[in-house]
TIZA-356607 format. One record per residue: x, y negated, z negated of N, C-alpha, C in turn; residue in one letter. Coordinates in steps of 0.02 Angstrom, whole numbers, plus 50000, padded with zeros to 5 digits. Layout:
BEGIN
XYZXYZXYZA
...
END
This chain:
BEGIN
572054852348287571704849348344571814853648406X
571154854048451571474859748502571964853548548X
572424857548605572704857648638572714853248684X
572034854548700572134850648755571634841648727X
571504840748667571514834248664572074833448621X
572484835848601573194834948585573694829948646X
573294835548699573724832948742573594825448792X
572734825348782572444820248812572964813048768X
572894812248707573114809248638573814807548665X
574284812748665575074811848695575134806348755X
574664809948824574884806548876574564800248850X
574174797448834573924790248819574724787248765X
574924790548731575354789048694576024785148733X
575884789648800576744789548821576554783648884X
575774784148911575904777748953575724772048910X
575584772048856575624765148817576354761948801X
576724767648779577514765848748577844764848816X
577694768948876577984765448936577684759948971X
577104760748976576994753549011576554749248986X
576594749248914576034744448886575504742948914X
575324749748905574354748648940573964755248888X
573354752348860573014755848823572674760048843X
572414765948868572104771548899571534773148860X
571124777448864570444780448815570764787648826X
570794791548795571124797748799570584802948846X
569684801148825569424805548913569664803648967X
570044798948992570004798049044570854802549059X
570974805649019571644808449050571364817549065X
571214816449120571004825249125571434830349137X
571344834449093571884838449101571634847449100X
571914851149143571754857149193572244863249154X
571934870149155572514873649158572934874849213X
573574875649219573914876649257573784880049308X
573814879749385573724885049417574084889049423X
573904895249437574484901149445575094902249484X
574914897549544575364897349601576314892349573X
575944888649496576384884849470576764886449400X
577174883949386577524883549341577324878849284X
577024882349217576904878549180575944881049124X
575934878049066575484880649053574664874949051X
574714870049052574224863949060574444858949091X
573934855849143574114850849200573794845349183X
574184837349164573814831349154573894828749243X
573224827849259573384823549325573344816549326X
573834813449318574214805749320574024803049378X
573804805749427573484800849486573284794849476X
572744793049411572224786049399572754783149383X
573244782349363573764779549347574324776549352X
574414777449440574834774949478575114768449476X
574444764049490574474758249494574484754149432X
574354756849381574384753149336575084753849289X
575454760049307576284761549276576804759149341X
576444754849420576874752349466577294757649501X
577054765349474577834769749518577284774549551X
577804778249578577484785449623577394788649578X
577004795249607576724799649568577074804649532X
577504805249571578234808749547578624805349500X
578754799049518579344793849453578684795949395X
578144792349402577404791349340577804798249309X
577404805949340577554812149286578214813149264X
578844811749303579264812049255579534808349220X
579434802049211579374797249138579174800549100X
578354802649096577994805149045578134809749012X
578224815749080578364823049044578934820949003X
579724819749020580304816348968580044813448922X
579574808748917579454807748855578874814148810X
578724813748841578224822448790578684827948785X
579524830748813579704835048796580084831248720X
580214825548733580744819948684580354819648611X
579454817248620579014816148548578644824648550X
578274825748600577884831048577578144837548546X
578314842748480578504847748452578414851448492X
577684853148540577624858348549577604860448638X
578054854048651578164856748740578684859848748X
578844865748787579374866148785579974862948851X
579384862048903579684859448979579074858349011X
579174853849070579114853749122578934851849190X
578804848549223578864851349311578374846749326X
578634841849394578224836749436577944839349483X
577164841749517577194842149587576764834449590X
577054831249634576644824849672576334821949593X
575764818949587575474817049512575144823549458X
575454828749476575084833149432575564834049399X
575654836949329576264835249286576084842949231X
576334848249261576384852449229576894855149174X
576494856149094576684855249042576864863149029X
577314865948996577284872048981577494872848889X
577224874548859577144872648787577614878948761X
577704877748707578304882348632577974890248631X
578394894248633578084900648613577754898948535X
578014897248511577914893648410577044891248420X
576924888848473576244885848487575854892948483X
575994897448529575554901548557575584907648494X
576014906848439575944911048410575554907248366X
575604902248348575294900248306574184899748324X
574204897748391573554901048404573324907248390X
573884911248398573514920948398573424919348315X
573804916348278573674919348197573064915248177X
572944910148219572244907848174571644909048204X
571604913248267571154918048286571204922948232X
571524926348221571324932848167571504933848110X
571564925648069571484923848024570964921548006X
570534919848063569934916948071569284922048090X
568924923848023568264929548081567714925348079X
567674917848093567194917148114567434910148171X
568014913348194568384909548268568024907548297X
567744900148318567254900948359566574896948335X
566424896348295565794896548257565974888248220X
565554884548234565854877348211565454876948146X
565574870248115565264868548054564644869048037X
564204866047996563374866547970563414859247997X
562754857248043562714851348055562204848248006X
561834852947984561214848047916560724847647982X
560704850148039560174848648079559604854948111X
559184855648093558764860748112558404859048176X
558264865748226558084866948291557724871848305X
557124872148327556704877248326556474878548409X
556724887848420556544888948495556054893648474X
555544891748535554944896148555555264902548597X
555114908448578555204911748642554524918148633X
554564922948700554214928748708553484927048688X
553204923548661552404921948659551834924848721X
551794931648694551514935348740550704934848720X
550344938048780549614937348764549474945648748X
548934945648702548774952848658548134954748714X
548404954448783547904960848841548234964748842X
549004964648853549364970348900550074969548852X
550554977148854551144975148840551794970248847X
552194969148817552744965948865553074969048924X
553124965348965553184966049029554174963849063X
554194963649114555024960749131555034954549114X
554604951549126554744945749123554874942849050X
554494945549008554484944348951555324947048920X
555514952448925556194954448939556834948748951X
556954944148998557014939948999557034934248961X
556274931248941556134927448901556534928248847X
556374934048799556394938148746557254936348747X
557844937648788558374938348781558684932048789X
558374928348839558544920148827558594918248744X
557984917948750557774915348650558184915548613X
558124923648613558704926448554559544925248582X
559724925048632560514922948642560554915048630X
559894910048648560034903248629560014902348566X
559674905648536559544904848463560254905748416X
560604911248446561134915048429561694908348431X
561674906548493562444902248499562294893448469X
561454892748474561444887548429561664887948348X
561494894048324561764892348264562504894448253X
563124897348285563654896248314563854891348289X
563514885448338563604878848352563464873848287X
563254877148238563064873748168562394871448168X
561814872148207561394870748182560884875148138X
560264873748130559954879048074559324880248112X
559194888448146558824887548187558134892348174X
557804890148176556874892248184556854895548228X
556584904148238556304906348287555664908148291X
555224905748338554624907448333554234909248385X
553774911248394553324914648451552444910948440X
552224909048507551594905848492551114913148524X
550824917048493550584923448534549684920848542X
549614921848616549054919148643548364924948621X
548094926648578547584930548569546994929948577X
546784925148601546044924048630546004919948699X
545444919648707545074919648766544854926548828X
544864923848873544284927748914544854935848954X
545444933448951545784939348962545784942248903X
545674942648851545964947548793545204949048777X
544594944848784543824950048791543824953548846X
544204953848903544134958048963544374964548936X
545014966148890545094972448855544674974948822X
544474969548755543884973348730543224974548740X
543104971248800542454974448826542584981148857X
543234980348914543104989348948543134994148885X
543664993148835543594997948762542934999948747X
542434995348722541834994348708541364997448723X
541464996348818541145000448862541235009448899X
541895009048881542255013948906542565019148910X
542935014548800543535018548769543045025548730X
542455027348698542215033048688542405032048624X
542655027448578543105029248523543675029848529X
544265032148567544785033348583545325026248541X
545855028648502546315025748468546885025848505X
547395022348506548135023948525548315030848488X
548185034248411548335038748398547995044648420X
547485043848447547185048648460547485051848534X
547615045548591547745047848621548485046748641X
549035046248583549715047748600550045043548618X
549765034548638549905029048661550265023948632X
550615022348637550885013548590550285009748614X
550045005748538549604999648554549504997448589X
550034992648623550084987748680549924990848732X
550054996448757549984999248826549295001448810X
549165007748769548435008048779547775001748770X
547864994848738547504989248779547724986448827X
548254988748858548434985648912548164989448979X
547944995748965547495002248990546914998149018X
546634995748961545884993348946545924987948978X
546334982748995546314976249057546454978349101X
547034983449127546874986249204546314989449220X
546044990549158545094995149196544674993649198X
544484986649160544094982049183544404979149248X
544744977849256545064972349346544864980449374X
544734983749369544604989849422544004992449440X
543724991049349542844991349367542664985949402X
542814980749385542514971749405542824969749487X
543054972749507543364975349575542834979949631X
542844984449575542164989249634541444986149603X
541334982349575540914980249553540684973449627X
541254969749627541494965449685541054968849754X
541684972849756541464977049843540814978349850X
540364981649778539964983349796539384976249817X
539524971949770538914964349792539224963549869X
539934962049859539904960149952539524962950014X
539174969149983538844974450046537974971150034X
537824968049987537314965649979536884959750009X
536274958250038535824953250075536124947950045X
536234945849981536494938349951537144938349974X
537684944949961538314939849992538504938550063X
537904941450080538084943250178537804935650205X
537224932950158536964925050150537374920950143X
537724923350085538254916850064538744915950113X
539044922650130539564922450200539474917950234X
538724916050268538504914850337538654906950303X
538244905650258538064898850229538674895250220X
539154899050211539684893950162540494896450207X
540544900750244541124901950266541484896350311X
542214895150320542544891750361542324894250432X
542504887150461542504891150548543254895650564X
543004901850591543494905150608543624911350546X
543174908450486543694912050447543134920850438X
543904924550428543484931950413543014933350351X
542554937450369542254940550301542694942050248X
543364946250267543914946750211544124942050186X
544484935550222544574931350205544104926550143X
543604927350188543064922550132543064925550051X
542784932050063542824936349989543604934449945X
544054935749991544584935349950544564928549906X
544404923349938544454915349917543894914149855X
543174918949876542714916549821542834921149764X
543084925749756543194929549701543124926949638X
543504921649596543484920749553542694916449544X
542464913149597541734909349583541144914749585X
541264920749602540834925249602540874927849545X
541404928649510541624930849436540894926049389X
541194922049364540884916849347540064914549360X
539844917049435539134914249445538774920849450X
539114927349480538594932049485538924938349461X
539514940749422539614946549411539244948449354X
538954954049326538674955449285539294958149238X
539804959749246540534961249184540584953649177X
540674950149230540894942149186540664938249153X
539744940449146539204936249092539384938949037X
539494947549036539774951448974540154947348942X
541024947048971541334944548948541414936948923X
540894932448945540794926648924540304924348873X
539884929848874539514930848831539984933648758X
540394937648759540934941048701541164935848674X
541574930648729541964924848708541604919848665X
540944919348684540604914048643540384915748574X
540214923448569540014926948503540624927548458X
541474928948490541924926848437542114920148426X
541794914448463541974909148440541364905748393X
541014909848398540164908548340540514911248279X
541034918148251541184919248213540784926848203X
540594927048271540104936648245540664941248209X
540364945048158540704946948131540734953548147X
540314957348211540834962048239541244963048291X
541114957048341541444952348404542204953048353X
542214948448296542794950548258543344954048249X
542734960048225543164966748185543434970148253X
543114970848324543504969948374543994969048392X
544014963048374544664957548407545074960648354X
544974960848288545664962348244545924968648278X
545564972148286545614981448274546094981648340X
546034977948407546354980848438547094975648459X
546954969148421547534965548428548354968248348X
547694971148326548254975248275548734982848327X
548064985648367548484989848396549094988448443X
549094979848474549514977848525550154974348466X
549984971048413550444970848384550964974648345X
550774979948341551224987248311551364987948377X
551314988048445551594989848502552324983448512X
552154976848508552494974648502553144972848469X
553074975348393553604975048365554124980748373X
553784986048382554324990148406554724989248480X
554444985648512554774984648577555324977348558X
555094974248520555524968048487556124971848459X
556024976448423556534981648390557064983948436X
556844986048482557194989548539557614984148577X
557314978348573557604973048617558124970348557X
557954970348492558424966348447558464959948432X
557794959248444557594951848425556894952548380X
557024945448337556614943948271556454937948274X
555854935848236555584929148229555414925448159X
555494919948145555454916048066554684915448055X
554464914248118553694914548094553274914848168X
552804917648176552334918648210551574914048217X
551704910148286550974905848288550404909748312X
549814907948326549254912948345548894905548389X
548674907448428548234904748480547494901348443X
547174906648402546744906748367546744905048317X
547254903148300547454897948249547354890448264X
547634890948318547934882248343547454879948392X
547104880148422546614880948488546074873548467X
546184872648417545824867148398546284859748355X
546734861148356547294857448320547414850948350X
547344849548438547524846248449547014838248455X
546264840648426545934834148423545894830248380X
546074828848333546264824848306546834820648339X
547404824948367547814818748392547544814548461X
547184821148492546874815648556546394808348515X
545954808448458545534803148436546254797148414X
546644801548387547174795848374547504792148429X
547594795848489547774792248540547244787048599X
546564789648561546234787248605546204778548565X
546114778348505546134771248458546734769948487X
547414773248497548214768848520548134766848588X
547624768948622547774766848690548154772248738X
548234776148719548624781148754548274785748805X
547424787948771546964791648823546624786748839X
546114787148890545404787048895545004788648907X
544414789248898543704790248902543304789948964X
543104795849003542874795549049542104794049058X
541604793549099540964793449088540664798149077X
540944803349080540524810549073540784813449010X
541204809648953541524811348904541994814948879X
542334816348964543174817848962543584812448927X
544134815148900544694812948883545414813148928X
545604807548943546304808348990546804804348981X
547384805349001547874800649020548314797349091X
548334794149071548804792749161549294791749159X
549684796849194550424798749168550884795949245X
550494792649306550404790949355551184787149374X
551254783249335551954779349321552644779649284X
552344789149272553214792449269553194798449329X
552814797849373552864802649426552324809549427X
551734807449376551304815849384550754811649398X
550324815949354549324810249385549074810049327X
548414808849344547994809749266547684817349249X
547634815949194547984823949148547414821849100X
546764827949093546364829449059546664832148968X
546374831848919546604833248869545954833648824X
545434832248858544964834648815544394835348853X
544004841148883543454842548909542774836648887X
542194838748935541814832848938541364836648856X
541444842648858541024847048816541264843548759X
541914840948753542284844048677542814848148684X
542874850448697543274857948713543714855948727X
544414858448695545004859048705545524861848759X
546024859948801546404862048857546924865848814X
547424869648855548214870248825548484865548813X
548504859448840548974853348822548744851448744X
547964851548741547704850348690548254854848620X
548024860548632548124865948579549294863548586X
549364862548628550144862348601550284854748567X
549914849148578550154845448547550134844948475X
549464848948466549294848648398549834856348350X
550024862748396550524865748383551014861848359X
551424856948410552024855448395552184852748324X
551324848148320551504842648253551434847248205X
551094852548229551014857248164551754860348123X
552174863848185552864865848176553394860548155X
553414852848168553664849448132553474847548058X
552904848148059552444846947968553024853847942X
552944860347979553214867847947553984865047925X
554334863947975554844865847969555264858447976X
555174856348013555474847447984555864846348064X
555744849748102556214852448171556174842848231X
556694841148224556804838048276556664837248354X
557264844648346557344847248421556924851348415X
556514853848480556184861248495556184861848554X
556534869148583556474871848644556164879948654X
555894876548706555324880748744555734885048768X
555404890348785555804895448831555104900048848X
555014896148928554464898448965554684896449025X
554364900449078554604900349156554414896249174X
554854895249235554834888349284554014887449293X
553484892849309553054891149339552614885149282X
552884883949243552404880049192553074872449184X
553274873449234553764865349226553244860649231X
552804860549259552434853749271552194851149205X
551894856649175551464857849101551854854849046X
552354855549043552994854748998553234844849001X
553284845849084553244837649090552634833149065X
552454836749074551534830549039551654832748968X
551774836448936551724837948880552114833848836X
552834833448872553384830148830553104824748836X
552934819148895552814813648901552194810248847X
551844815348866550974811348815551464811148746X
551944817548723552234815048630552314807848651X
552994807448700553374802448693552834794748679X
552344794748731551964790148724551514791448668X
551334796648611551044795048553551644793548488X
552354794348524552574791148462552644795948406X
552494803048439552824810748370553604807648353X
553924807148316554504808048284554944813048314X
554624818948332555154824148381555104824048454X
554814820648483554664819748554555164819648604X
555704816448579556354814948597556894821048618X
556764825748543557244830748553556744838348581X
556144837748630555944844448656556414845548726X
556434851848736556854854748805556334860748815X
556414861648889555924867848921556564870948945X
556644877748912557154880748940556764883548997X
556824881849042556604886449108556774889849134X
556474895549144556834900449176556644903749260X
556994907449299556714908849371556384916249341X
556014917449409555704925449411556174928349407X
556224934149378556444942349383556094945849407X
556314950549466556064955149494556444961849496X
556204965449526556524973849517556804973149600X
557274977749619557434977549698556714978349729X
556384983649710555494985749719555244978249743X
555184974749716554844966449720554454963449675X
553994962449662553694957649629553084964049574X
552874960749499552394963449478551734961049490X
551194965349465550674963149483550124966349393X
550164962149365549794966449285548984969449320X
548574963249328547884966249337547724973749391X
548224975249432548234980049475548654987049452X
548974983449389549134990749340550054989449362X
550314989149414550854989849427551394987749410X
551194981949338551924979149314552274984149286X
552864980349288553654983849267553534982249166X
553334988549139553374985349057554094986349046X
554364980448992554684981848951554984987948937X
554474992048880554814999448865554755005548917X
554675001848988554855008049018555415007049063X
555574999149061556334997449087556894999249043X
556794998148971557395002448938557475010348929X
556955011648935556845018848955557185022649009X
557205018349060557585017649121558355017549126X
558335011649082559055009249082559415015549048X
558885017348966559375021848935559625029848980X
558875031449029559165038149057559945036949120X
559965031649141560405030849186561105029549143X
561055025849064561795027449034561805035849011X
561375038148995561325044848992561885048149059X
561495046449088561615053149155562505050049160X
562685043749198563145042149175563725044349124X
563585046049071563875046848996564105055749021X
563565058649034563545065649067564265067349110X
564145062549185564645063949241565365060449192X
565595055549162565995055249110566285062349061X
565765064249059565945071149002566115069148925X
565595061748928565535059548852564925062448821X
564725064048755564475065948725563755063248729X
563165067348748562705063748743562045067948683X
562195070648656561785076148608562095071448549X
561715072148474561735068948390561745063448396X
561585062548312561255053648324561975049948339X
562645052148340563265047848348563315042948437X
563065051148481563115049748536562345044848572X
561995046648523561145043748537561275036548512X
561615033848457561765029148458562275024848515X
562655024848522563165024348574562735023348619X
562485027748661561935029048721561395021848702X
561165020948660560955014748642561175008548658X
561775007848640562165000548626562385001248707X
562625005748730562635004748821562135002448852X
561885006548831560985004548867560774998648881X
560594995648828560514989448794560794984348805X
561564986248792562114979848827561994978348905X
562084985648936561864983649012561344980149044X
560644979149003560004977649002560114969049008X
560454969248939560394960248898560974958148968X
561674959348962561954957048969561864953849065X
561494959049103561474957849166560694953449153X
560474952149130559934949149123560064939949114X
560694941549054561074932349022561714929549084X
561824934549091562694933149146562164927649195X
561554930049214561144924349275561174916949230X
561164912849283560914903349256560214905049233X
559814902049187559264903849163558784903149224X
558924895549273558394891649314558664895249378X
558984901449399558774903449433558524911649430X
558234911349495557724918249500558324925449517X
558094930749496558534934849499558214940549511X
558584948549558558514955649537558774958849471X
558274962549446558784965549379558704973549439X
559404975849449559614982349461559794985949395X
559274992249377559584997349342560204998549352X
560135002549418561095005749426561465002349416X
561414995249459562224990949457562154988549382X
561614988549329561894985449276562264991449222X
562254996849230562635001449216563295003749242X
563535000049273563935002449304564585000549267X
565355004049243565965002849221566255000249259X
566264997449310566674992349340566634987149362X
565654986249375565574976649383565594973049339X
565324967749367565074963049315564644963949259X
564604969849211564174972449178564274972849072X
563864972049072564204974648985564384978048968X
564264984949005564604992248980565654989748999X
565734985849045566244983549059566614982449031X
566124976848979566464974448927566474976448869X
566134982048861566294986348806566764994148817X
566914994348867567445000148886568054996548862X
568114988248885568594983648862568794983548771X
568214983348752568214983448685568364989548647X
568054996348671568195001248645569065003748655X
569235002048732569875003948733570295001848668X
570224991648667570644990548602570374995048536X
569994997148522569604997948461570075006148456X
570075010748507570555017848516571305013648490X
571435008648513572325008848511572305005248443X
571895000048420572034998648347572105005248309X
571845009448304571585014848273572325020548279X
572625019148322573275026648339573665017948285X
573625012648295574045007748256574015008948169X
573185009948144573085013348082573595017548075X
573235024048103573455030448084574015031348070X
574405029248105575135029048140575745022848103X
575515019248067575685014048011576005009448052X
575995008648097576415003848147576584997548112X
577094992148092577264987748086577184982648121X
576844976948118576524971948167577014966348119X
577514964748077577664960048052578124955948088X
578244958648149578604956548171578654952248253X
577884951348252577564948048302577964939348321X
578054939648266578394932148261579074928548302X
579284935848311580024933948366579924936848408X
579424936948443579234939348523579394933248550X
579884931548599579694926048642579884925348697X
579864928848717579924933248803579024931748835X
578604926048834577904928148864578044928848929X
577364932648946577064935848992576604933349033X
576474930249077575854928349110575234931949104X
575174936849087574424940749072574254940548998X
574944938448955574774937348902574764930248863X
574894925548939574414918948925574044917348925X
573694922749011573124921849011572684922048958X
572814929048920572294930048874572624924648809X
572944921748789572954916148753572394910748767X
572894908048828572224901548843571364904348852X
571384909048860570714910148867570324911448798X
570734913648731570484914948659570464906948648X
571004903048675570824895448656570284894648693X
569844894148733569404891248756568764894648718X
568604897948699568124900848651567604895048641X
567884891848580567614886348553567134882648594X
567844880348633567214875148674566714880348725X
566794886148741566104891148769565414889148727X
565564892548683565084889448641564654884448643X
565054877648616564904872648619564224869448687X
564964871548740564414871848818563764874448837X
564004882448792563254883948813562734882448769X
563024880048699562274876848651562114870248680X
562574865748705562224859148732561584857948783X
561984866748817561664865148914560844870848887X
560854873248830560384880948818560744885948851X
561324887348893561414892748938561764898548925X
561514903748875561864908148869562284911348914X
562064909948982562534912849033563324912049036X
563394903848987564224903548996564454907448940X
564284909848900564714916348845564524921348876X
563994925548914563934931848939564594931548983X
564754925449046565324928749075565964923449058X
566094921849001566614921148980566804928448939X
566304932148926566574939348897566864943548950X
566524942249002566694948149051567284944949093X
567444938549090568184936449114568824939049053X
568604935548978569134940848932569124947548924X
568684953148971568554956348976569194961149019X
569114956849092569504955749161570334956149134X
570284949249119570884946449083571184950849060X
570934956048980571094961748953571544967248991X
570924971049041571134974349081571594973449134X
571744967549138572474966249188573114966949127X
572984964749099573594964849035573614970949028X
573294975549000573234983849010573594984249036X
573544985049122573724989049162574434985849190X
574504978549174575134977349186576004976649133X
575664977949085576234977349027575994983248960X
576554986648961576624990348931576454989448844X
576014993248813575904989548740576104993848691X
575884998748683576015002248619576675004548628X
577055006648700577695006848716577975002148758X
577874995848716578184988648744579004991048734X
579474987248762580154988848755580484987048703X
580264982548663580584980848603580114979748524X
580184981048474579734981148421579274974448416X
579554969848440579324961448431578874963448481X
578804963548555578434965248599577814969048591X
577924974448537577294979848534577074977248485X
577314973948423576844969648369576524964448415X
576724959748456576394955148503575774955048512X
576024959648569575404966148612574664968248572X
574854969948493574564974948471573894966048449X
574244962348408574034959348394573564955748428X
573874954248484573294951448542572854953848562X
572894962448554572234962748557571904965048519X
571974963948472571724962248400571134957248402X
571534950248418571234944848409570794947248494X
570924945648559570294949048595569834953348588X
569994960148560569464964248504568884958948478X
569194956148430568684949748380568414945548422X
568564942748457568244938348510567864939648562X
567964947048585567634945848614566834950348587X
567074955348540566424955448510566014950548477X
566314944448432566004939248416565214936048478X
565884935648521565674934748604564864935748629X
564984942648617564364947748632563944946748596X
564004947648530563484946348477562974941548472X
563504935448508562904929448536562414929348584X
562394934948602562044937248682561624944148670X
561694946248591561424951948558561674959648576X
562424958248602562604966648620563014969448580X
562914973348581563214978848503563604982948537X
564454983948504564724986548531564814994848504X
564774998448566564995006348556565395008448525X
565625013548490566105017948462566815020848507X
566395021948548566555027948617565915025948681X
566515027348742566035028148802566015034048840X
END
C-alpha cells in the first residue's frame, strides 16, 4: 500500500484507540514534509482538536507516540503546533528503491476491462499540417499514452475532413492552373504542394475581388448598401464572403465542383482521389516524424450523411423540431446555449449532424464508452451542444464524452494565417527545431555527421518540440520558442535527457567496471537529496493517475523535469561513484538506476525518446 494511505489508515487508527472517535481516513491530509523541517511526511491534526479535547501539540504527540509504538515503519518524530511530522525507517526507503527496479512497468496500473477512444489531429486534405495541428497531434498521443498507463484500452482515431468547398478550392486552382504538375514532378511532399493550390486560389479569387470592386456594380452596391460613416475599405472587407457566393465567377466554379462530386461525377472524383492521395502520403510522413499513429481513420465523406437518421429518431422522441420552412432544431435554451439547427430546410446536413451520427458510428466500431475530443477551444461551444443533444437522445456513451480543449499556439512572430500562405507547417517547425539541436550539438563539440549522431540529433529535436509543447496546461494559450525549447538548462526535454544520459554514462563505467551494488542494503546514513529523489519515485503512480483523470499530460511532462532537477541536485551535491563508503556508492548507484527507469518510463508517455549521447 503506498505510504501515504498507510499513513492516512494509522492516524485514524491512533485517534480511534485514543479517543474513541471513528475518522474516514480522506479526511486525514497528509503533506510532504517541508524542508525547513525535520521529518519525512506531515499529517495535519488541526480538524481534530476538538474532537481529541487537547492542543495541537498534546493531539500530535499522543499520536506520533503511538505511531512510533504500532507503526514498523516510523522511525521518529517531531510536533510543530498541529502538524505532526513523521520521519519513516531507512528499511522503508530501501524497500521502495527495490520495487521500483524490480518493477519495469513502475507506474503503469492494472487492465481496467474498460475501453476509451481519443480523437485527435483530424486535419482537412487543402493544406498540410500546420502548428496547431502539432499540438493537437501531441496532446492525443501523450493522452492516449498515459490513459493506457492508467489501464484502460485505448482507440486512436482521426476524423479527416475531405470534402467540401475548401478542398474543391485546391482542386480547382490544380485544374485550372497546375499544367499537369505532380508533387513528383515538382520535388514537393503532397500536402504542401495542395496546400500550394489553396493559397493560389485565395490569391487568384483575391485579385479577382479587387478587380470587381473597381467596377459600375460594386461602386452601386457601395452607395446602396454601405453603413453611415463607413469606408469603401471597410465595406469590401465585410462583404467579401457574400460577394464570393453571389458574384465571383471562381466561386460558381467551385460550387458548381462541389455539387458534381456530390452527384458522384466520375471525374469530379478521380480528382478528389488523385490529390487527397497526394495530401495523405504527405501526412503520414509528418505523423512519422511526430511519432504518432492511429487504430483507424474516419473520412468526412464517409460520415457527412450519418447523422439523419438520428435527427428522424429524435424528431418522433421529442427531442427536435420542425420548423415551417423544414428545418430541423433543438432548444438547448435551458442548459444555457439557444436553438441549434441540425438539419437544413433543404435536407442537408450540419457538422453537428455528421458527428452525432460519427459518434454512434464509433461506438457500434469499437464499443467505447468514454470518447475524448481533442480540438481547440475555438469549437467549445460546438462540443457543448453536441454533448448535450446525445445526452438528451439517450446514446449509451453520452455520459462519458470530454473535449480536451486546447489554447492557441503561436510562434514569438504571432499568429498564422493559411489562406494568405503564411502558416507555420508542421514539417518546417521540426525542420527548425532539428537545425537549432544541430548547431547546438556543434558549439558542444558533439558529434553531428552518421546515422548514430543523426539519430540522437533526432530524439533532441523532437523531445524539445513535444516536450515544450505538453509541459503547457492544455486550456491555455501559449508561445512555442525554437531556441528556449532547445536549450540544456530550462525547462526543456533536452534537460531531461542530459539527466538521463548522464545516469545512462555512469551505469555503464558500473558495467564495465563490475562494481558490486549488493550491498545497498546497509546504507543508512540518508541524505536529503536522496529523499528527495525517493519521495518523488514514490509519487510516480499517482502522476499518472492525475494526469489520466484530468486528460493533462502536462502533469508527467513536468513531473519529469522536476525528477529531472531533483537528479541534478543529488549529482552535484553527493558524491556517487566515489561515495565514501561501499554501502553509499551501491545506494547512489542504484538510485539512479531506478530514476534512469522512471524517468524514461516518464517521457515515453509524452512520446520522447531518449538519446545515447548529447
Amino acid at each position: 500500500m503506498d505510504i501515504v494511505q498507510t499513513l492516512q489508515q494509522d492516524v485514524v487508527a491512533a485517534l480511534e484507540h485514543l479517543y474513541g472517535q471513528a475518522i474516514a481516513a480522506e479526511k486525514v491530509q497528509i503533506n510532504p514534509t517541508l524542508p525547513e523541517f525535520a521529518g519525512d511526511y506531515t499529517a495535519v491534526l488541526f480538524p481534530f482538536v476538538k474532537l481529541a479535547k487537547k492542543s495541537p501539540e498534546a493531539l500530535g504527540a499522543e499520536v506520533g507516540e503511538w505511531l512510533q509504538r504500532q507503526a514498523s515503519y516510523v522511525k521518529g518524530y517531531n510536533v510543530v503546533k498541529g502538524f505532526l511530522n513523521v520521519e519513516l525507517k531507512e528499511t522503508f526507503w530501501y524497500t521502495l528503491l527495490q520495487e521500483v527496479l524490480a518493477n519495469p512497468n513502475y507506474g503503469r496500473q492494472p487492465r481496467r476491462g474498460e475501453r476509451v477512444m481519443v480523437e485527435y489531429s483530424s486535419p482537412n486534405t487543402n493544406k498540410p499540417l500546420h502548428l496547431g495541428h502539432v499540438r493537437n497531434c501531441l496532446l492525443g498521443w501523450s493522452c492516449s499514452q498515459i490513459l493506457d498507463a492508467a489501464g484502460y484500452d485505448v482507440v486512436k482515431v482521426q476524423i479527416i475532413n475531405d470534402r467540401g468547398v475548401a478542398i474543391c478550392k485546391s482542386m480547382l486552382a490544380w485544374q485550372k492552373f497546375g499544367e499537369g504538375r505532380t508533387p513528383q514532378s515538382e520535388g514537393i511532399k503532397g500536402d504542401h504542394f495542395v496546400g500550394d493550390y489553396y493559397v493560389l486560389f485565395e490569391r487568384k479569387s483575391q485579385e479577382e475581388y479587387e478587380a470587381w470592386q473597381q467596377t459600375p456594380e460594386a461602386k452601386a452596391l457601395y452607395e446602396a448598401r454601405r453603413k453611415p460613416e463607413q469606408s469603401e475599405k471597410e465595406f469590401f472587407k465585410e462583404y467579401k464572403n457574400r460577394w464570393f457566393n453571389e458574384h465571383s465567377r471562381l466561386g460558381a466554379e467551385v460550387r458548381d465542383m462541389l455539387l458534381r462530386w456530390e452527384a458522384g461525377d466520375p471525374d469530379t472524383l478521380a480528382l478528389w482521389r488523385q490529390m487527397n492521395h497526394w495530401v495523405y502520403e504527405g501526412f503520414e510522413a509528418t505523423y512519422a516524424q511526430l511519432g504518432v499513429q492511429f487504430d483507424k481513420n474516419y473520412y468526412e465523406s464517409d460520415t457527412y450523411l450519418l447523422g439523419k437518421d438520428i435527427v428522424e429518431e429524435g424528431l418522433q422522441k421529442g427531442v427536435f423540431f420542425k420548423k415551417e420552412d423544414g428545418s430541423v432544431w433543438i432548444d438547448l435554451t435551458d442548459a444555457g446555449h439557444d436553438q441549434k439547427v441540425v438539419l437544413r430546410s433543404d435536407g442537408t446536413s450540419v457538422y453537428i449532424t455528421q458527428d452525432m451520427g460519427t459518434a454512434r458510428m464509433r461506438y457500434q466500431d469499437f464499443g467505447c464508452k468514454r470518447m475524448v475530443y481533442v480540438v481547440a477551444d475555438e469549437q467549445n461551444y460546438h462540443f457543448a451542444v453536441l454533448f448535450e443533444t446525445l445526452r438528451r437522445l439517450g446514446e449509451p456513451y453520452a455520459d462519458g464524452l470530454y473535449h480536451l480543449s486546447y489554447g492557441l499556439v503561436e510562434l514569438p512572430t504571432g499568429r498564422m494565417k493559411t489562406r494568405e500562405g503564411t502558416v507555420v507547417d508542421a514539417d518546417d517547425l521540426i525542420a527548425e527545431v532539428l537545425r537549432l539541436a544541430r548547431e547546438q550539438a556543434a558549439e558542444r563539440g558533439s558529434p553531428t555527421e552518421g546515422p548514430e549522431a543523426e539519430e540522437n540529433l533526432r530524439r533532441i529535436a523532437m523531445g524539445a518540440l513535444k516536450f515544450f509543447m505538453i509541459r503547457v496546461h492544455p486550456k491555455r494559450r501559449m508561445i512555442f520558442n525554437p531556441e528556449e525549447s532547445v536549450d540544456l538548462q530550462g525547462q526543456t526535454g533536452p534537460y531531461i535527457q542530459y539527466s538521463w544520459v548522464r545516469i545512462h554514462g555512469l551505469l555503464q563505467r558500473v558495467e564495465n567496471e563490475g562494481v558490486d551494488l549488493s550491498t545497498a542494503h546497509l546504507y543508512t546514513d540518508l541524505q536529503p537529496p536522496e529523499k528527495e529523489l525517493l519521495k518523488a519515485l514514490r509519487e510516480y503512480p499517482g502522476v499518472v493517475l492525475i494526469a489520466a483523470q484530468e486528460y493533462d499530460p502536462s502533469h508527467v511532462a513536468n513531473y519529469g523535469y522536476q525528477l529531472a532537477k531533483s537528479y541534478h541536485r543529488f549529482w552535484h551535491d553527493l558524491p556517487i561513484f566515489n561515495a565514501p563508503t561501499p554501502e553509499a556508492r551501491a545506494f547512489r548507484l542504484q538510485l539512479s538506476r531506478a530514476v534512469s527507469q522512471v524517468l524514461e518510463a516518464a517521457m515515453h508517455l509524452v512520446g520522447i525518446e531518449m538519446p545515447q549521447r548529447m
